[in-house]
N, C-alpha and C positions, 0 to 999 in steps of 0.2 A: 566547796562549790556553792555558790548563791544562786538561785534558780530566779528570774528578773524578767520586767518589764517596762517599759515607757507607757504611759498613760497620765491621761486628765481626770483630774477629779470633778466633781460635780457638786454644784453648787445645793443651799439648800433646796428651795424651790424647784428647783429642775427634779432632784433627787425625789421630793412629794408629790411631783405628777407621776413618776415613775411606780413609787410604790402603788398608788391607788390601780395605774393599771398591772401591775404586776398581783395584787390581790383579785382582780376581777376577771382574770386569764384562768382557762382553768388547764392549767402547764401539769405535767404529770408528776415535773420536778423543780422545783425553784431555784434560783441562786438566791442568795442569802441579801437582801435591799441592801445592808451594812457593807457589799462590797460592790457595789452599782459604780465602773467605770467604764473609761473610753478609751480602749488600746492602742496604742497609737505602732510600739514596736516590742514583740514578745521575742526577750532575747534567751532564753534557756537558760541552760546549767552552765553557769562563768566560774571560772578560777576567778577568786580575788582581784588577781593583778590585772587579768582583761576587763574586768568590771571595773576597776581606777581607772582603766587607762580608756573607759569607756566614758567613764562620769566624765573627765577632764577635756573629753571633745564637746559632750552634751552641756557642760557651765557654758561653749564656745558661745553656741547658736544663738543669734540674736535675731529674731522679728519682732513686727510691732507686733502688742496684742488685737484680736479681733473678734467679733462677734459668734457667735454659734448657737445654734437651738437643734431636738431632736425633733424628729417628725418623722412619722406614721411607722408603724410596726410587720412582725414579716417572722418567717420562718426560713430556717437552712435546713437542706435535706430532702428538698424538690420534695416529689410523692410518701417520701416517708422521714417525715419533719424529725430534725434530731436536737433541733436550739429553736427557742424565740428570742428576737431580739428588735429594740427598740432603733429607729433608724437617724442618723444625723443629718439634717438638709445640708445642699446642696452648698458646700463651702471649701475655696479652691487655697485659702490660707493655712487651711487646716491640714490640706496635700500638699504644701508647700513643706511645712511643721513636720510632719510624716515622712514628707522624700528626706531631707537633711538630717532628721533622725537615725532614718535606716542607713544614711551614708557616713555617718559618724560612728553608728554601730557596726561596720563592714569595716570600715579604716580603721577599727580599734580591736579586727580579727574576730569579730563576732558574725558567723554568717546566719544572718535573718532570713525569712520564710519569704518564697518567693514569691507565694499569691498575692494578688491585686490588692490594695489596700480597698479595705470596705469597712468606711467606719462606723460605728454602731456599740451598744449596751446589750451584754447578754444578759436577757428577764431571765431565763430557762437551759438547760442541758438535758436532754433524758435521750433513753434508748426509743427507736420510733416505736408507738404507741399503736394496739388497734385499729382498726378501719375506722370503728364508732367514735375512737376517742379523736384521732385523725380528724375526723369532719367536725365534730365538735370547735376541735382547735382551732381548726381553719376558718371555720366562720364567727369563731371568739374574735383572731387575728382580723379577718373582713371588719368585721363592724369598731376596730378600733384603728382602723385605718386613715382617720382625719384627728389622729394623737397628735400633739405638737406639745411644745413645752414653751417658755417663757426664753427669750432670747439672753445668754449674759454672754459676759466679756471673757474671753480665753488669755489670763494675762499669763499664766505658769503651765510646768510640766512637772512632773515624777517622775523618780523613778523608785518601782517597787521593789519588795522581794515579795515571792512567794511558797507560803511553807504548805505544803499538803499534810491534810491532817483527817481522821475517819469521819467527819463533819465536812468533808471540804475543805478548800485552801483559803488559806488566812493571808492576809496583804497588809504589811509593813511595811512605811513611805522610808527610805532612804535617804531621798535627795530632793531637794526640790527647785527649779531652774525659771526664775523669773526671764519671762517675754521684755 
């Protein structure tokens, strides 16, 4: 069993604005800058053979590439924040990318998470935090809210594995699918 994902890697530049605001957040828990991606489809625990037979629909898909930048940051977890994450502007190619993923990974017997695609980079994971630390957060999150990054070109995709490890999970690129 290979435990997987579909996701964009990030460029350098994009990746350096991330870190600086990722150091200046004061997040209870970090994710590790070295695994800063954009999830596009989190397929779970695969047997082998669905995961071939998953790659061989995902080499299929063909778009043009397109542009992307992130912009402005945010919290999950309403009143008791449990992730910070960095937001990606408004881009309908990139739900285009995502819907045909998720339907190649369904026709290849992988059933994918039914929630709304919301694309984004998680800075942070932790269990929610204090009232004190909470507002702290939140108004870290507020004032970094006109975050954007340097626009680049979205020409590929991946696909990952991921190994959990008492550090956190480690991301091995697989595959990789030129746009």
């Amino acid at each position: 069993m290979i435990r997987a994902f579909l996701a964009l890697p990030l460029p350098p530049e994009v990746l350096s604005a991330l870190r600086v605001q990722h150091f200046l957040l004061p997040l209870p828990r970090k994710v590790d800058p070295d695994s800063f991606h954009l999830t596009l489809v989190f397929l779970g625990e695969q047997p082998e053979p669905v995961l071939h037979a998953a790659h061989e629909r995902f080499a299929e898909i063909r778009l043009p590439p397109f542009p992307l930048s992130l912009r402005s940051l945010g919290l999950f977890g309403g009143a008791k924040p449990r992730a910070a994450w960095a937001g990606v502007a408004p881009c309908e190619p990139l739900n285009r990318l995502q819907a045909k993923l998720d339907h190649a990974a369904r026709s290849a017997g992988i059933a994918t998470e039914s929630r709304r695609f919301t694309p984004h980079v998680t800075l942070g994971r932790f269990p929610p935090p204090p009232p004190d630390e909470t507002f702290r957060l939140e108004r870290a999150i507020a004032q970094g809210s006109g975050f954007s990054t340097p626009e680049w070109v979205v020409d590929h995709f991946c696909l990952y594995e991921s190994c959990q490890t008492k550090q956190g999970s480690v991301y091995s690129e697989l595959a990789r699918y030129d746009l």
